[in-house]
VOGU-3710 file (C-alpha; in Angstrom, 3 decimals, decimal comma):
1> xxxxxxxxxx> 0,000/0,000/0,000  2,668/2,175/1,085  4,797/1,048/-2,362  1,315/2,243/-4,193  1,304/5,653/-2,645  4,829/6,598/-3,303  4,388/5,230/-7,024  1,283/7,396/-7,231  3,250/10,731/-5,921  6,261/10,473/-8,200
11> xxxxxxxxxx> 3,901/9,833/-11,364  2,198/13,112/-10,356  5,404/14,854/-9,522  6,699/14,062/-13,111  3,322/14,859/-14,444  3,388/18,345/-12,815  7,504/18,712/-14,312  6,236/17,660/-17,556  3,143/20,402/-17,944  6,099/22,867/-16,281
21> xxxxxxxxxx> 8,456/22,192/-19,272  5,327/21,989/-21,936  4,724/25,833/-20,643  7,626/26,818/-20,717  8,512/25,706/-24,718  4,606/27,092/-25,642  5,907/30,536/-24,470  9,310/30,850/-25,969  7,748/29,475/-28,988  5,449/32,428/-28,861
31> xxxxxxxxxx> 8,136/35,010/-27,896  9,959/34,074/-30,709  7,269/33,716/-33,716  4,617/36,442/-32,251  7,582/39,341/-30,378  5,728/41,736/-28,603  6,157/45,131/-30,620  8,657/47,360/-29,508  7,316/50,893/-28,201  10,378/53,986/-28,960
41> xxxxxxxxxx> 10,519/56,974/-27,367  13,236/58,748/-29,450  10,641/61,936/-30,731  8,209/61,746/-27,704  5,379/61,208/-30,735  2,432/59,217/-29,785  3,490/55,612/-30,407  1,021/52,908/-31,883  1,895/49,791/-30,356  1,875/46,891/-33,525
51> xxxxxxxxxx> 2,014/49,417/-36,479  3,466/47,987/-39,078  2,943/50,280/-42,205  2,350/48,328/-45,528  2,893/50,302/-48,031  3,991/54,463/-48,120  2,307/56,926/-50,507  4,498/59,828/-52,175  2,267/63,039/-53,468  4,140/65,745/-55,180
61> xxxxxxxxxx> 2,472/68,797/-53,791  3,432/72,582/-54,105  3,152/75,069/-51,474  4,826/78,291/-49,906  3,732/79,855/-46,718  5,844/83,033/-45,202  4,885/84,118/-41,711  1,617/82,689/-40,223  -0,198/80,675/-42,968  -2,862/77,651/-42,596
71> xxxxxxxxxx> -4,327/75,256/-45,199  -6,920/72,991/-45,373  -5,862/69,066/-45,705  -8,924/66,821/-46,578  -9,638/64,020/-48,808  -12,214/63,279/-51,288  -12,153/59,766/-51,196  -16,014/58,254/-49,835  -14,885/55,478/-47,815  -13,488/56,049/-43,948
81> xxxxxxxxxx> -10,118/55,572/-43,901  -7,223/55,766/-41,259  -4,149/58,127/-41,898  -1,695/56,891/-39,934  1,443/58,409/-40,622  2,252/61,750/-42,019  5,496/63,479/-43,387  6,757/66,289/-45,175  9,698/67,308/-47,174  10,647/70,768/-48,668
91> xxxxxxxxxx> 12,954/73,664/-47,710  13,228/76,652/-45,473  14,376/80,082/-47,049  15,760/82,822/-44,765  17,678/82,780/-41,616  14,541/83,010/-38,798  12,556/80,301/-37,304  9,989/78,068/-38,898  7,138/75,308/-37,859  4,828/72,904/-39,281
101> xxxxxxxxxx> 1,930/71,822/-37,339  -1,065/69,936/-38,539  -4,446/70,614/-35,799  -5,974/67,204/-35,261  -9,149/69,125/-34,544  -9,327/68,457/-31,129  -7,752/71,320/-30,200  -3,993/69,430/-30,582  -1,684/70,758/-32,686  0,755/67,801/-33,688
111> xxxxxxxxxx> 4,527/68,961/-34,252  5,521/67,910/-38,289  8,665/69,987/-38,239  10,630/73,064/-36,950  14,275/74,423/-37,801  14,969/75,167/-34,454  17,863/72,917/-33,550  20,408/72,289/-31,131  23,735/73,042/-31,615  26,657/70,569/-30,627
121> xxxxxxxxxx> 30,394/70,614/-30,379  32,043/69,988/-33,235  35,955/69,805/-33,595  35,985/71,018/-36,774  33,917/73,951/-37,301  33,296/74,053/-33,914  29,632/74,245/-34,869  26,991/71,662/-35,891  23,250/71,016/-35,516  21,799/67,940/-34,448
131> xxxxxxxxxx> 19,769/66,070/-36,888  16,365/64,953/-35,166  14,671/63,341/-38,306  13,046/60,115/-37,938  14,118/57,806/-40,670  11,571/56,129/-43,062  10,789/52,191/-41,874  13,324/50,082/-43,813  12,430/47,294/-46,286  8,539/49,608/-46,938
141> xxxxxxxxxx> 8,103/49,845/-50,669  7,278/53,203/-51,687  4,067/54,039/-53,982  4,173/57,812/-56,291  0,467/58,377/-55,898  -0,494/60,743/-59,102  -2,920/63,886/-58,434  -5,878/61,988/-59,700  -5,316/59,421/-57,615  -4,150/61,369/-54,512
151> xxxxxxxxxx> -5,768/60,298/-51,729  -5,047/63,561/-49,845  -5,698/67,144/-50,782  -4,250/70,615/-49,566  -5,609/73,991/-50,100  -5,119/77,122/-49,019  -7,532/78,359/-46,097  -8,610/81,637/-44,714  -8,072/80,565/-40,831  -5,919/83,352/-39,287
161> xxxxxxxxxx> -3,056/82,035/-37,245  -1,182/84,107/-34,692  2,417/84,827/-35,341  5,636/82,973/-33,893  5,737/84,099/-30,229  9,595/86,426/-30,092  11,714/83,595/-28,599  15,602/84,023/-27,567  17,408/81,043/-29,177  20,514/81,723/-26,917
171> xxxxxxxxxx> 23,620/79,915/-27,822  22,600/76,053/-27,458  20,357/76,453/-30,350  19,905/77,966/-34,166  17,505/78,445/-36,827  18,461/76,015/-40,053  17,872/77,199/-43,434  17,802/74,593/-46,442  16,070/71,436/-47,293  14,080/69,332/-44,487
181> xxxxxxxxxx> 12,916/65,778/-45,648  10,556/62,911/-44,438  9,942/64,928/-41,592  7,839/64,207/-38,637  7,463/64,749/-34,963  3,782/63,861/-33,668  2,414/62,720/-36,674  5,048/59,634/-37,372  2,138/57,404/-36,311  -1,269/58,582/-35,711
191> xxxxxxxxxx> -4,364/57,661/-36,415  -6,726/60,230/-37,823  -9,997/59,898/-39,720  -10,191/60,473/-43,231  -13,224/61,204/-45,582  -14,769/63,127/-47,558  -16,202/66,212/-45,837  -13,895/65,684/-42,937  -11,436/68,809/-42,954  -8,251/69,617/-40,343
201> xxxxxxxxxx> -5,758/72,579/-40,946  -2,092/72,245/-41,501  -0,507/75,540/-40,171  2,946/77,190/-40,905  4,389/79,896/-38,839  7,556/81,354/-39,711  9,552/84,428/-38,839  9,581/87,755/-41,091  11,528/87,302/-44,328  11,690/83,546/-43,392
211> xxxxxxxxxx> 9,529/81,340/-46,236  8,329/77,713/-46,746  7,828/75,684/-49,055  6,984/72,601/-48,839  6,944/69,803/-52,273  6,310/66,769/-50,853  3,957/64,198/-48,902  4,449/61,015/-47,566  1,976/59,304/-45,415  0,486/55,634/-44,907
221> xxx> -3,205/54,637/-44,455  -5,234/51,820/-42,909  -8,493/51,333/-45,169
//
């Protein structure tokens, strides 16, 4: 009886072992075929956790704001769609301050870009500004959308914006003039409804004698 009962308790011991080890493979195997999606905090933008863009759009576009300007970005596409990440490329023209901001209509104004950089040591011109641009997801084909086809639309609006508040840069930061590209702060993934008769504002506010212009979109969608 006693030989019975000690049989019994190792056969459940190496029962309860066995499930133990069965556990433990079922979760590496799902670590390593279903990895939990890594969250960055590089930009401080609004991370989506498990955003993996498919496929990014290119739109030639061509526009040029100087001081406080605002447009009207829309879409006349029927369906509901998702825009989920939004960039811009173009160039800055002067020596003051610039920003692009698109208002989620919600009363948030999501960063898209500013020239206002830090400066760094450098031992050779004893000068240079930091480069904050997030690069474009590697291996993400990239699709020229024609303006028949464009999915989103810009116009100019008549909202009035207020100008760029007077701001001392000091000597840890500068204004850059030239070309920006495949820039984004907040909007590097968002998620913002899309449809026709659905309208948000894209403002630029620059200093005086400082212009914009901006050539060039490049977003992603979830239909």
């Amino acid at each position: 009886m006693v030989k019975e009962h000690t049989k019994n308790k190792l056969l459940l011991i190496e029962g309860m072992f066995a499930i133990m080890i069965l556990i433990f493979v079922a979760a590496f195997a799902i670590d390593k075929f279903f990895p939990t999606p890594a969250v960055t905090a590089e930009t401080g933008a609004p991370q989506i956790v498990g955003f993996v863009p498919i496929e990014i759009k290119s739109q030639p576009i061509d526009l040029t704001a100087q001081g406080p300007t605002s447009f009207v970005l829309f879409s006349e596409k029927s369906d509901l769609f998702d825009l989920t990440s939004f960039r811009l490329s173009g160039k800055v023209v002067g020596e003051g301050r610039a920003e692009i901001v698109l208002d989620n209509g919600l009363g948030q104004e999501l960063l898209i870009y500013s020239n206002v950089k830090q400066k760094q040591g450098n031992l050779i011109t004893g000068m240079a500004v930091t480069d904050d641009a997030m690069p474009l997801p590697e291996g993400v084909p990239v699709n020229p959308v024609e303006e028949s086809q464009a999915w989103l639309k810009i116009s100019p609006s008549d909202v009035e914006l207020t100008e760029l508040p007077k701001q001392d840069l000091g000597n840890n930061k500068q204004a850059v003039t030239g070309e920006f590209q495949h820039r984004c702060v907040d909007t590097c993934y968002m998620n913002m409804k899309m449809q026709k008769g659905l309208y948000y504002t894209l403002k630029v506010r620059t200093d005086p004698e400082t212009e914009v212009n901006i050539n060039e979109l490049k977003y992603t969608l979830d239909v």
